[in-house]
C-alpha positions in Angstrom: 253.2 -4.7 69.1 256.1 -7.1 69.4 258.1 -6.4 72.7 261.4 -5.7 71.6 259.9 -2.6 69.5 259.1 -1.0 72.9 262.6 0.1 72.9 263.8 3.1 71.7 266.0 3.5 68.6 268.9 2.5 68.3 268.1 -0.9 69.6 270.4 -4.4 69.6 269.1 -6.6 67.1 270.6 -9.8 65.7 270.6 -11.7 62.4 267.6 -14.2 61.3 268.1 -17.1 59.0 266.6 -15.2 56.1 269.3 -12.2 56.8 272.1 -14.8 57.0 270.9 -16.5 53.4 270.3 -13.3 51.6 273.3 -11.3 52.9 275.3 -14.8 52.4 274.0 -15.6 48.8 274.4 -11.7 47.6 278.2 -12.0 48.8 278.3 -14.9 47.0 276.9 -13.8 43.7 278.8 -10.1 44.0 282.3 -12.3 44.4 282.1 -14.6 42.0 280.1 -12.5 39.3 282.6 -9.6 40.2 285.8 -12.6 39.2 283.9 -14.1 36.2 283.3 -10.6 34.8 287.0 -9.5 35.6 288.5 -12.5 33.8 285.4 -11.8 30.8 286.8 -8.1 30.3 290.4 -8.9 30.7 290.1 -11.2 28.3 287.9 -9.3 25.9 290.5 -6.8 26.0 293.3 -8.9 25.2 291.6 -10.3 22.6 290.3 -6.4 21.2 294.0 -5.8 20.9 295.2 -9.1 19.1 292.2 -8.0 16.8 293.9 -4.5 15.9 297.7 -6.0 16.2 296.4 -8.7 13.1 294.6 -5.8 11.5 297.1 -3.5 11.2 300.3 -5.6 11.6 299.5 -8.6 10.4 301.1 -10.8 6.8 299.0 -12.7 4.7 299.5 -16.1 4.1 297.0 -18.7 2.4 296.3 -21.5 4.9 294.8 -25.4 3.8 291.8 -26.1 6.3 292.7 -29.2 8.2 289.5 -30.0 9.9 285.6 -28.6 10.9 283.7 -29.5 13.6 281.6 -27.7 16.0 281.9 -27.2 19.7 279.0 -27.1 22.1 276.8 -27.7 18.8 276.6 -23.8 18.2 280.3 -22.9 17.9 281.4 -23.7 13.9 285.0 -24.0 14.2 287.7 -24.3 11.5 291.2 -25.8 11.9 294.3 -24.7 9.7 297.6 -24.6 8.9 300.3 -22.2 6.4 303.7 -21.4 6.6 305.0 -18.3 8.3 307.7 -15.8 7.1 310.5 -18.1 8.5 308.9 -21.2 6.1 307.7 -23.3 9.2 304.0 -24.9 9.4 302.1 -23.2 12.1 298.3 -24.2 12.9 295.6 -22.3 14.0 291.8 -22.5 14.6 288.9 -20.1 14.8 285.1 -20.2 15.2 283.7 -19.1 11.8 280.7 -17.3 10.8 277.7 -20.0 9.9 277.3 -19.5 6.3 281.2 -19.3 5.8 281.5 -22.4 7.5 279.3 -24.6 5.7 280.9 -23.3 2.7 284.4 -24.6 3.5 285.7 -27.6 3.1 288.7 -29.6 4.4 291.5 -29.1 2.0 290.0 -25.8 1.1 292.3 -22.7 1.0 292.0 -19.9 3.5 292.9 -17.0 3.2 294.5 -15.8 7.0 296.5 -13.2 8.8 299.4 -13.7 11.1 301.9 -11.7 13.5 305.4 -11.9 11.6 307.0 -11.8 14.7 304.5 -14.5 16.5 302.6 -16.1 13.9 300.9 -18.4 16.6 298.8 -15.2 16.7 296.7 -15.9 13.4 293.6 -15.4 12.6 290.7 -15.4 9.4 291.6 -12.6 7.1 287.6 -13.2 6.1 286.1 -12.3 9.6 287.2 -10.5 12.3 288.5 -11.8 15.7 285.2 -12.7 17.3 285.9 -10.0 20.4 281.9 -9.4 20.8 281.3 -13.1 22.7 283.1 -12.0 25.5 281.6 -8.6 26.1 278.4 -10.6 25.7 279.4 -12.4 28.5 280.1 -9.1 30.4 277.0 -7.8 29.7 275.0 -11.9 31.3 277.5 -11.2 34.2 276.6 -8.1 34.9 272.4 -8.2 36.6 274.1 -11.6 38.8 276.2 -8.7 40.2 273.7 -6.2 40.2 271.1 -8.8 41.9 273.9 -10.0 44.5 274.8 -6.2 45.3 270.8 -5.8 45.6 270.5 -8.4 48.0 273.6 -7.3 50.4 272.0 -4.0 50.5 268.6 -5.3 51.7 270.0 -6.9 54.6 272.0 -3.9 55.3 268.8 -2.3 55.3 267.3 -4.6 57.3 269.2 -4.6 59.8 269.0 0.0 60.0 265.1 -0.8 60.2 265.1 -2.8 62.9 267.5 -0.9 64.6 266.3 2.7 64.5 262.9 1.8 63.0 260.0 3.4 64.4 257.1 1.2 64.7 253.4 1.3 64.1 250.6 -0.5 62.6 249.8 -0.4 59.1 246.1 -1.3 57.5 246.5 -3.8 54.4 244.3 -2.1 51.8 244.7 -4.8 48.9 246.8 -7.7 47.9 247.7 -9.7 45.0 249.5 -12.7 43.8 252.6 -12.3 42.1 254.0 -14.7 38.7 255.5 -17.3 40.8 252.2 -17.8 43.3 253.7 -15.8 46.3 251.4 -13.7 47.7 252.0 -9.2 48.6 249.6 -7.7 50.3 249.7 -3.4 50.0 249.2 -1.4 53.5 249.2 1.7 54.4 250.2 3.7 57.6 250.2 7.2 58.7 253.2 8.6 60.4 253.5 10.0 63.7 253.7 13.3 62.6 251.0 13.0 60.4 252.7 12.1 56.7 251.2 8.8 54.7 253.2 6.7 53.1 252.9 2.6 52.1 254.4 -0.2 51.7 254.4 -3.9 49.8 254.2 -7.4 52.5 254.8 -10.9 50.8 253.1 -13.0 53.0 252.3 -16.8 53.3 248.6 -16.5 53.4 245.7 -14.4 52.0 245.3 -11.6 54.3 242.1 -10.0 55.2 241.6 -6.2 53.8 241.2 -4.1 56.8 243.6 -6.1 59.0 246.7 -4.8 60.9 250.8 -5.4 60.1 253.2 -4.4 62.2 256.1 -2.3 60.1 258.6 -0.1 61.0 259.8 2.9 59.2 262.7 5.4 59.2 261.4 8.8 60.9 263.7 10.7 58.2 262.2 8.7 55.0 258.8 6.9 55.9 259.1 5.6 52.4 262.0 3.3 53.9 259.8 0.5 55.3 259.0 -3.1 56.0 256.9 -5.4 57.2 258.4 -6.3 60.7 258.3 -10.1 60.2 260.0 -9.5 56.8 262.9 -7.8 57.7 266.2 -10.2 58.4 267.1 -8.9 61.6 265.0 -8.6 64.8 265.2 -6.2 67.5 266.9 -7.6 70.8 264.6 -6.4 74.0 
């Protein structure tokens, strides 16, 4: 058993460099995924009302396609202009649906809706404002967040096993090798007061069936374990 286990619970542990990189990288991921998918939402929104605004507020007018081209080779945009109510030439550009697109032509006319009382708010009247991109982009954001919050709470976990962890040693009863090469070995254990429970190890080599790993365990929920060497905090002696 490793000394500073002999303690009893609650003990003084302090961080490894495996809890400072995990509980450092899931900050990381749950502040900037968290701003990204603020600024994704906002924006969805703003663009979800512009949508409605040109739906049910928006004049007609029939707009001459200036230019097409295609941004970051799978964005077909269109470039246009048309006079507003007050008879001056406004411009506008959307992306545009792929078989609409390559059925437009420059000098083409398009039929578009604007905002009387902003008409640089314009739009297609063919398509609709393409609102679903963003909340695409909501929904990529979201598992770097989930992940990120995932790793905060394992070195928050961490850090409650090896503090109030009760130890003991566990028999590994199998292992197996995992997509990326890594190797987990599965042991088993039998709590002080008699209850079984297991657990999952990735370790660096192939360990032999039968052998011992020290892991510790919350009295309360022996289902709350790790390997010792795992964990991202060690006990202080």
């Amino acid at each position: 058993m490793p000394r500073e286990l002999l303690a009893l619970p609650p003990r003084k542990t302090r961080i490894k460099g495996a809890g400072v990189f995990f509980g450092a990288t899931g900050a990381a991921m749950v502040l900037i995924g968290g701003i990204l998918f603020l600024r994704s939402f906002y924006a969805g929104a703003e663009e979800l009302v512009r949508a409605l605004e040109l739906r049910h507020g928006g004049h007609e007018a029939a707009a001459v396609v200036t230019r097409l081209w295609s941004r970051e080779r799978y964005w077909h945009m269109v470039s246009y202009a048309f006079a507003g109510d007050d008879r001056v030439v406004w411009t506008g550009e959307s992306s545009a649906p792929t078989d609409r697109w390559y059925n437009l032509h420059e000098g083409d006319h398009l039929p578009i809706r604007f905002l009387p009382a902003h008409p640089g708010t314009n739009h297609p009247a063919a398509w609709e404002w393409p609102v679903w991109d963003v909340w695409l982009r909501c929904a990529v954001i979201t598992p770097v967040i989930v992940l990120g919050y995932g790793l905060v709470m394992r070195t928050r976990w961490d850090r409650r096993l090896a503090a109030e962890g009760l130890p003991i040693a566990a028999v590994v009863v199998s292992y197996s090798r995992g997509s990326k090469g890594g190797l987990f070995a599965k042991y088993q254990f039998q709590t002080k007061d008699g209850r079984a429970a297991d657990g999952n190890w990735g370790c660096d080599s192939r360990p032999e069936i039968g052998s011992t790993v020290w892991v510790v365990y919350l009295p309360q929920n022996p289902d709350a374990n790790r390997a010792y060497s795992d964990l991202g905090y060690r006990a202080v002696g």
